[in-house]
C-alpha positions in Angstrom: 0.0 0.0 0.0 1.4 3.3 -1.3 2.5 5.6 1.8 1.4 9.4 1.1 3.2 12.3 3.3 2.1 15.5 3.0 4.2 19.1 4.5 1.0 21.7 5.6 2.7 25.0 6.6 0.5 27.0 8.7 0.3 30.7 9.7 0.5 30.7 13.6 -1.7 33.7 13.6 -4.1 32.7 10.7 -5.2 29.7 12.7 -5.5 31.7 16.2 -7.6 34.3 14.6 -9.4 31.6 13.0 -10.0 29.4 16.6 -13.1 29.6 18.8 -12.9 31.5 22.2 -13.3 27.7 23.6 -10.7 26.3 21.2 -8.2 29.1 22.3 -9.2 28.0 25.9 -8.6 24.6 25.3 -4.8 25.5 23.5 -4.2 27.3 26.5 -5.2 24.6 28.8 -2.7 22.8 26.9 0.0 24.6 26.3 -0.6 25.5 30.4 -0.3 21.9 31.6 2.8 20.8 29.1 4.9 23.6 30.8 4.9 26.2 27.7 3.4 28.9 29.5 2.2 30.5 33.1 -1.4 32.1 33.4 -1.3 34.8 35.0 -3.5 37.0 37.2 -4.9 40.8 36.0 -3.6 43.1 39.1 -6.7 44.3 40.3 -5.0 47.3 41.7 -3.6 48.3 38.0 -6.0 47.4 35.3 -4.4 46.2 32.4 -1.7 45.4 34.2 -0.8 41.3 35.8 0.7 39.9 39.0 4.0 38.0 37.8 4.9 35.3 39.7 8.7 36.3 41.1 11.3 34.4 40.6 11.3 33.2 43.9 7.5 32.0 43.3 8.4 30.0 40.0 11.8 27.9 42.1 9.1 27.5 44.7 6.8 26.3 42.3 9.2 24.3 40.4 10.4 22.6 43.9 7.0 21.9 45.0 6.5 19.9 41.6 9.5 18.1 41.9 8.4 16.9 45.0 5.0 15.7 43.9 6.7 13.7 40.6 9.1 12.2 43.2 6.4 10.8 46.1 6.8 7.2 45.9 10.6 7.7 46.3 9.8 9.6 49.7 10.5 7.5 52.8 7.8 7.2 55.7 10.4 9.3 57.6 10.4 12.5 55.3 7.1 12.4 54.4 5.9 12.7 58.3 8.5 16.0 58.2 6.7 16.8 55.0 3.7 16.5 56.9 4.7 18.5 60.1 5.9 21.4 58.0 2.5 21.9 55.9 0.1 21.1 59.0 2.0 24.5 60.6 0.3 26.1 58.3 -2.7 24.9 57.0 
């Protein structure tokens, strides 16, 4: 059976302009949970302006991940600090 291939080049903002409101949700959804970009929230202070995480928010972030992705690995030992640590302040 003959095996076709076929090289589409697509204009990045053709096909946004041409996507839904729930279609550019659900890129952004995406796009959000694969790591390619941060939502971010409008400062409600300045309008038209948004809160950027800080550097110290995204290594926070970025530990905090790490540590989920690594659970099973996690002896009974550390996780009971683990445990201590958030019950302070939740």
């Amino acid at each position: 059976m003959p095996d076709f291939t076929a090289d589409i080049e697509i204009d990045v903002e053709e096909f946004w302009e041409n996507c839904s409101r729930s279609e550019k949700n659900e890129m952004i959804n995406m796009l959000e949970e694969e790591g390619w970009v941060r939502r971010v929230i409008p400062d409600g202070k300045n309008p038209g302006r948004y809160n950027q995480p800080s550097l110290m928010d995204n290594e926070w972030e970025t530990m905090v991940r790490n540590l989920y992705d690594l659970r099973q690995r996690v002896t009974l030992e550390e996780e009971e600090i683990i445990k201590k640590i958030v019950s302070r302040y939740v």
